[in-house]
C-alpha positions as CSV (number, residue, x, y, z in Angstrom):
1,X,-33.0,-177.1,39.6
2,X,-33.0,-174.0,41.5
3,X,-34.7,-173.6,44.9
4,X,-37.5,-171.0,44.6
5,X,-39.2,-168.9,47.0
6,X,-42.4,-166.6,46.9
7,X,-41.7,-162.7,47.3
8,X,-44.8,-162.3,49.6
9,X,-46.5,-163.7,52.3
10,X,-49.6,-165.6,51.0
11,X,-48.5,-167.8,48.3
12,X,-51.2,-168.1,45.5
13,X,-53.0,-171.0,44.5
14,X,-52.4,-172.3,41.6
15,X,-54.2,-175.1,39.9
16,X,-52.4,-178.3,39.0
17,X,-51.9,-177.1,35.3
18,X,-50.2,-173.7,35.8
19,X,-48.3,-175.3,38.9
20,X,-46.5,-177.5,36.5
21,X,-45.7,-174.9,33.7
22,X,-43.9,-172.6,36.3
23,X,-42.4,-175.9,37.2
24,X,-41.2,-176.5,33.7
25,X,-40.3,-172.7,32.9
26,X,-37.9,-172.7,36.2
27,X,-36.3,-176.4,35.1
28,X,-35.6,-174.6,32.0
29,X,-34.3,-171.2,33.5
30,X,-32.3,-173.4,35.8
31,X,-30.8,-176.0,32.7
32,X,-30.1,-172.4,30.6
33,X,-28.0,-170.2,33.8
34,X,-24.6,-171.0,35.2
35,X,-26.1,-169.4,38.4
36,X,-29.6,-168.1,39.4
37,X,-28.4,-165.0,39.8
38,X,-27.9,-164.3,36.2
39,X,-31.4,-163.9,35.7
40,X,-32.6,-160.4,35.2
41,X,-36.1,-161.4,34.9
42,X,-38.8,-164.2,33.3
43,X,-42.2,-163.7,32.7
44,X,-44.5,-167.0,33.3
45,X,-47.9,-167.0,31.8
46,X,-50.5,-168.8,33.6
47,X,-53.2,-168.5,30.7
48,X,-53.2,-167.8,27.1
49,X,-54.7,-164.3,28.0
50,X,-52.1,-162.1,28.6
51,X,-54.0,-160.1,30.5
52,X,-54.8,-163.0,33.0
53,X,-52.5,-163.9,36.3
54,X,-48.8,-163.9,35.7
55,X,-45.3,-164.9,38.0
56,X,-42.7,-163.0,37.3
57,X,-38.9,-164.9,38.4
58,X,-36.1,-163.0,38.8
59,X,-33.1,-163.5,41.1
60,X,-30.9,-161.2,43.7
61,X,-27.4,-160.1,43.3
62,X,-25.0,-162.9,45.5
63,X,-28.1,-165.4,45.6
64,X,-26.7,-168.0,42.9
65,X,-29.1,-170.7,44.2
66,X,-32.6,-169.4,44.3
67,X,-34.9,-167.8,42.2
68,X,-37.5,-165.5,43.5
69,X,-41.4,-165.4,42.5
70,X,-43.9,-163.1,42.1
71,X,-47.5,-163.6,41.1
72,X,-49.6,-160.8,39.5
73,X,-53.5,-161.8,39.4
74,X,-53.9,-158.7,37.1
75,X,-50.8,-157.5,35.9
76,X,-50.5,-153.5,34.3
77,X,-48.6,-153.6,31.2
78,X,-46.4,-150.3,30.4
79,X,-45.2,-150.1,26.9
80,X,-42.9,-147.2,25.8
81,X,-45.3,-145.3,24.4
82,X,-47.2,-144.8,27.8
83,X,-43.7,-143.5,29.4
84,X,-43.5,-140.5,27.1
């Protein structure tokens, strides 16, 4: 499994259920990728709401053994529409 590391300084707290789903959503992210790098991005859901906390993974370009996390307490959706 890939190493992981938190994209900002205070790491949230998660509770013991959404602490092991991002576990489970990286073991699968790491079985499915040759590298971490290849990643472009993975939304994890915390909640059934989508409109409730979320992590984002993604990875950096030359980093092939870490994956890098992001939590959104209230993400902003954009759709297409919204752009124009």
């Amino acid at each position: 499994m890939y190493k992981t590391e938190w994209t900002h300084q205070h790491i949230p707290l998660l509770n013991k259920q959404q602490q092991e789903l991002l576990e489970k959503q990286i073991a699968h992210i790491s079985d499915e990728l040759e590298k971490a790098s290849d990643l472009i991005f993975h939304t994890v859901f915390l909640t059934e709401d989508r409109k409730d906390a979320i992590v984002m993974v993604d990875s950096r370009d030359g980093v092939d053994d870490t994956l890098y996390l992001t939590y959104y307490e209230q993400p902003k959706w954009t759709t297409l529409d919204d752009i124009d």
